[in-house]
C-alpha positions in Angstrom: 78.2 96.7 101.8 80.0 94.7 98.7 84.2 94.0 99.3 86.6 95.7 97.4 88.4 93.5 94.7 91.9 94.6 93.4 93.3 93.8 90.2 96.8 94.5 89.1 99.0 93.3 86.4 102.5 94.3 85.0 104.4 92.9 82.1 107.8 92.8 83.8 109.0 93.0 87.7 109.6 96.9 87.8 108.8 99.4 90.5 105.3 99.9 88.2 104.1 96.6 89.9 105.4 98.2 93.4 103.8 101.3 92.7 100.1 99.5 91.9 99.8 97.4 94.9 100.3 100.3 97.1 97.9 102.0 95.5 95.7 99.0 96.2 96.9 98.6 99.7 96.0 102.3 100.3 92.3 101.5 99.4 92.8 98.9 101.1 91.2 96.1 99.3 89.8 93.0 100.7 91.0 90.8 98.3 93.9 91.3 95.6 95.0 89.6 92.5 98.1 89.8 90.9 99.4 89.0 87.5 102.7 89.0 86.0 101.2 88.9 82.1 101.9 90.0 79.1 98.9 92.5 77.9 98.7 90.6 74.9 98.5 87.1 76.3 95.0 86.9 76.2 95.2 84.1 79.1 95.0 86.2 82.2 93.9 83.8 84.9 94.5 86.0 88.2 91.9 88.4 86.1 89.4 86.0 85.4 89.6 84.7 89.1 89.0 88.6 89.9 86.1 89.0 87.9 84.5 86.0 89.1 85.3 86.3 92.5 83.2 89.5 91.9 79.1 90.2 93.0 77.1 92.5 93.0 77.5 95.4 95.3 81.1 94.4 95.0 83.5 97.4 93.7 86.4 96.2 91.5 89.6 98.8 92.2 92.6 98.7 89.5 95.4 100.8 90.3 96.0 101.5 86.2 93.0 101.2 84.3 94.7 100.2 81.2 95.7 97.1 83.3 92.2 95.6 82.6 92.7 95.3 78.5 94.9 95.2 76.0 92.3 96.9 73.4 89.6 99.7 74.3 87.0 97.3 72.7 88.1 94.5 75.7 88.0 97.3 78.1 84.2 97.5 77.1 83.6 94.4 77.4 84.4 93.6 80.9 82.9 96.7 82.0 80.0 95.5 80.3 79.6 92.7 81.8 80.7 94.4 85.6 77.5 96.6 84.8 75.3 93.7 84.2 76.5 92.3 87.2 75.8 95.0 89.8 79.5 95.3 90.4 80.5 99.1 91.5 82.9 102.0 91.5 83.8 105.2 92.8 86.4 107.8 93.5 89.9 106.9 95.0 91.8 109.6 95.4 94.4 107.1 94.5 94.1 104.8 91.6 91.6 104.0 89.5 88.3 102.4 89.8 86.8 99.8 87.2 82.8 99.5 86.7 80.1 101.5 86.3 78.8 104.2 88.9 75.4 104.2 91.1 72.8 106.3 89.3 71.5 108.9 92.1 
């Protein structure tokens, strides 16, 4: 069975950022990256160290899914590439899961 990868990233230190990692911790994750980033800073190294700290079977687990990407079409684009990879998701009753889902 694949590990469970959090991601999180807020823009400024409010109770949003407080909010997401317990909804990480609740999963609970085996391994979790955090950013303090501005969305449109398109330097984001705690999410690149997430996404290649990814393999397959692996399930990456966001707490916001807008948290991923600034723009839908970057959205796509790393779900893309989580798909190619094998990387999972599923249902948390809390939070939100990023990647695509076993066929059955």
């Amino acid at each position: 069975m694949g590990r469970q990868i959090g991601y999180t990233r807020v823009s400024t230190d409010d109770l949003h950022g407080k909010a997401q990692k317990a909804a990480l911790h609740a999963v609970p994750c085996d391994l979790l990256f955090f950013e303090q980033e501005s969305g449109a800073n398109r330097e984001r190294p705690e999410l690149a160290r997430a996404l290649k700290e990814l393999r397959s079977g692996d399930t990456l687990v966001v707490a916001r899914l807008e948290r991923l990407g600034r723009s839908l079409i970057r959205l796509l684009q790393i779900m893309e590439d989580l798909e190619t990879r094998g990387v999972h998701s599923g249902p948390w009753p809390k939070g939100s899961i990023c990647g695509p889902t076993k066929a059955n």
